[in-house]
NUMIGU-334250 format. One record per residue (C-alpha): residue number from 1; residue in one letter; x, y, z. Coordinates in steps of 0.05 Angstrom, whole numbers, plus 32768, in hexadecimal, padded with zeros to 4 digits. Layout:
resi|resn|px|py|pz
NUM|A|X|Y|Z
...
END
This chain:
resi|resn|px|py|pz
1|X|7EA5|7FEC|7F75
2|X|7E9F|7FBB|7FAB
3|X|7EB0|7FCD|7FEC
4|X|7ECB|7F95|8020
5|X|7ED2|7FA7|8064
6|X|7EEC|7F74|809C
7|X|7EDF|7F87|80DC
8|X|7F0A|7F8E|811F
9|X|7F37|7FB1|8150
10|X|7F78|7FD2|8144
11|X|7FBF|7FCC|8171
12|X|7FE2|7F89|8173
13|X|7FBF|7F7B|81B8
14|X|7F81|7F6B|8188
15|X|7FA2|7F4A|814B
16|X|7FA1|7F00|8158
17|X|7F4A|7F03|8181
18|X|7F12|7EE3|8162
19|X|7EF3|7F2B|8162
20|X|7F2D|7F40|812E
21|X|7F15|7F05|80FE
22|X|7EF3|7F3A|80CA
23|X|7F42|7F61|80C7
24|X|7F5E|7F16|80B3
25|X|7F2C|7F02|807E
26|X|7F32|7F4B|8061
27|X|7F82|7F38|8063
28|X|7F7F|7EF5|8043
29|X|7F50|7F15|8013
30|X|7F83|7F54|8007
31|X|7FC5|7F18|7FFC
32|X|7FA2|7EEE|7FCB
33|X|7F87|7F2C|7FA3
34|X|7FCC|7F51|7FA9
35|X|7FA3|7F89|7FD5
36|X|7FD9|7FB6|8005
37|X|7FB0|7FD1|8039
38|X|7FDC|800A|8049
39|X|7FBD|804A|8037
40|X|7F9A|806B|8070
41|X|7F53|8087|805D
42|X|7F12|8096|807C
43|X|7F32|807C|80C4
44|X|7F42|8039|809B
45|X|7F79|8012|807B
46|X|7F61|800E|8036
47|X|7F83|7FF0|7FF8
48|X|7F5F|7FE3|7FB2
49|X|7F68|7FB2|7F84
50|X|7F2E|7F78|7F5F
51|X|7F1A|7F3D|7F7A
52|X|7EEE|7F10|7F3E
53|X|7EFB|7F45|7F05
54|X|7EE2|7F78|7F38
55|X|7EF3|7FC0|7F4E
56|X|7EFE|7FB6|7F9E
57|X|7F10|7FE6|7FD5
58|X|7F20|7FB7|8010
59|X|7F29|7FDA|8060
60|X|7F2F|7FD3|80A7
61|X|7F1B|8004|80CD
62|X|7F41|8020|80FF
63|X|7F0C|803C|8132
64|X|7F00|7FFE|8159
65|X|7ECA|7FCE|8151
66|X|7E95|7FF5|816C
67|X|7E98|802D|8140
68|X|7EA0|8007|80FF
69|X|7E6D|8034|80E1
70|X|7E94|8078|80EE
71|X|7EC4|805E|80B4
72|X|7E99|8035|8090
73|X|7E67|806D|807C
74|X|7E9B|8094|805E
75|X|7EBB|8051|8034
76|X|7E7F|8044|801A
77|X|7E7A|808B|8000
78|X|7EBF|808D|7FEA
79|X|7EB4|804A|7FBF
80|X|7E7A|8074|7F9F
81|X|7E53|8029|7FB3
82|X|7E0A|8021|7FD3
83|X|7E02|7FF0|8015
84|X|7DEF|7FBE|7FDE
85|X|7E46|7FBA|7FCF
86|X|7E5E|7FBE|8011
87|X|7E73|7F78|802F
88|X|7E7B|7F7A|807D
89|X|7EA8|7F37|8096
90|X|7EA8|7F35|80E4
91|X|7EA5|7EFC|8119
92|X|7E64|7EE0|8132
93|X|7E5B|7EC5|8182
94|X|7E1A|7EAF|816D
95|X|7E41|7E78|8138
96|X|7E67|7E44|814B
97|X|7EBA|7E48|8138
98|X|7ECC|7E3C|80F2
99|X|7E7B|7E41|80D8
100|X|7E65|7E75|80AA
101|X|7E31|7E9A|8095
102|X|7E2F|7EC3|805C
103|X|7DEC|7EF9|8062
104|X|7DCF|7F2B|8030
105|X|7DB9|7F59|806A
106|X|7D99|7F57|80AC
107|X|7D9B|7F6D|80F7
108|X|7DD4|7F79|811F
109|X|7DC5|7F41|8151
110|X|7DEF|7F5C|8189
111|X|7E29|7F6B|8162
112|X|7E42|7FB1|8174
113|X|7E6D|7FB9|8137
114|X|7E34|7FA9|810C
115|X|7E08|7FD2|8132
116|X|7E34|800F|8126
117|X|7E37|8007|80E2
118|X|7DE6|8002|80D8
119|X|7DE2|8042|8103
120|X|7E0F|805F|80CE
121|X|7DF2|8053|8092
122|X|7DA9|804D|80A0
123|X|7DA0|8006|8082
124|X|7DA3|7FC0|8095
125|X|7DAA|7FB0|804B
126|X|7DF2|7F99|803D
127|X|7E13|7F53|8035
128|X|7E40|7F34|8069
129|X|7E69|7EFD|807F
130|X|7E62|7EE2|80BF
131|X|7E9A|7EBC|80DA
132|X|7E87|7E89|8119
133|X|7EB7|7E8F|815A
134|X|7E91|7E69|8189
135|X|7EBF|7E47|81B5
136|X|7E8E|7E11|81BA
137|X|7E8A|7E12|8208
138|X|7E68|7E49|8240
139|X|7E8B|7E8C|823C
140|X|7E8D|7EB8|8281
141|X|7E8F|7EF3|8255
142|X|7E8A|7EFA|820F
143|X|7EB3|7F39|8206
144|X|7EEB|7F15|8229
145|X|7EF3|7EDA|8202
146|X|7EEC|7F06|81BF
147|X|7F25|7F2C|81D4
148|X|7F4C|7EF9|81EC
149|X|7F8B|7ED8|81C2
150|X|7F70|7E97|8192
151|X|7F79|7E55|81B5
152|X|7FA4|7E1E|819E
153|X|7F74|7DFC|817C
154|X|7F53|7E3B|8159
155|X|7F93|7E4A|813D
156|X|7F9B|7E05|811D
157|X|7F61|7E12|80F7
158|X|7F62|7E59|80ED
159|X|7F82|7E60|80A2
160|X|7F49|7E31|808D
161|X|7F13|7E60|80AE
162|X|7F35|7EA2|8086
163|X|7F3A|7E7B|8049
164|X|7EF2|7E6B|804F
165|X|7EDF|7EB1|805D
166|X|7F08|7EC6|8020
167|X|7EEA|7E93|7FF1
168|X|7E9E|7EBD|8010
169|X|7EB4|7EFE|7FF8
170|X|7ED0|7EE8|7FBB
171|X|7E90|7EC1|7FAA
172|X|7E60|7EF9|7FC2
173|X|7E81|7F2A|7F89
174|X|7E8C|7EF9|7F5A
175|X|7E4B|7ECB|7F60
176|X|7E10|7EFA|7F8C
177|X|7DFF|7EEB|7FC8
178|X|7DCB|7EBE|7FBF
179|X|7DFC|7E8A|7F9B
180|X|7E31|7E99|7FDA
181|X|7DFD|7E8B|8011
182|X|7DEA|7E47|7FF3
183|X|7E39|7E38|7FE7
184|X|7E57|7E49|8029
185|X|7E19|7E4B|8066
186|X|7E26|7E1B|8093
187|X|7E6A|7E09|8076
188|X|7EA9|7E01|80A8
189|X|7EEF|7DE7|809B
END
């Protein structure tokens, strides 16, 4: 089983940030697929379903960003699924908005959330889907603008960036990651 976990904040205060972007993909992901995240497990809203022919337990953790991991660990357990299955979607500073970058593992590179979850399991070793939310200008503070409501112009092309980040997760189970990397790096909408 594959599990796919988007990453983010809970409360309607966080809902429409660029550091909620992991919760939407994981949402556009759960509506195509026919996916209710309702059920409350492992301080997550879970709901399974397949994605490319594939058993899928799809979450969003409910523990903030910074302790992604504390839920995480116990998904990946309750999907009876090594790292190798577990998809992490979550927003990248370090990208600029609407890029991509689809990864098969790696280092946290500042990214508390990601951090957490490394922490947790003991392994760097796990795909993901970065999603770029660079503004594109100087920030004052990083934390701010992540938490901070999408501009005007972000939202114009914001169903584009969630479809793309869809079309990575769906490709990752259904084609590897190798294949997904070469399809969607660099890619923006």
């Amino acid at each position: 089983m594959w599990l796919v976990v988007g990453l983010g904040n809970p409360g309607l205060e966080y809902a429409n940030t660029p550091h909620n972007l992991g919760f939407l993909v994981v949402d556009r992901l759960a509506e195509r697929h026919g996916i209710r995240l309702s059920r409350k497990e492992c301080q997550a809203l879970v709901g399974q379903g397949s994605v490319a022919g594939q058993p899928v337990l799809a979450a969003k953790p409910q523990t903030y960003m910074n302790l992604s991991g504390v839920a995480v660990k116990p998904l990946l357990a309750k999907a009876e699924a090594e790292p190798a299955a577990l998809i992490l979607v979550y927003d990248e500073l370090d990208l600029p908005w609407g890029s991509i970058r689809v990864r098969p593992k790696g280092s946290a590179a500042g990214h508390n959330g990601i951090k957490d979850v490394i922490v947790k399991l003991g392994t760097q070793e796990f795909p993901r889907v970065r999603l770029g939310v660079h503004p594109g200008h100087p920030l004052t503070s990083g934390a701010d603008y992540l938490l901070s409501r999408f501009s005007r112009q972000q939202n114009e092309g914001l169903d584009a960036l969630l479809d793309l980040g869809a079309d990575a997760v769906e490709s990752i189970i259904a084609e590897g990651v190798e294949k997904s990397m070469t399809r969607f790096n660099g890619a923006a909408k």
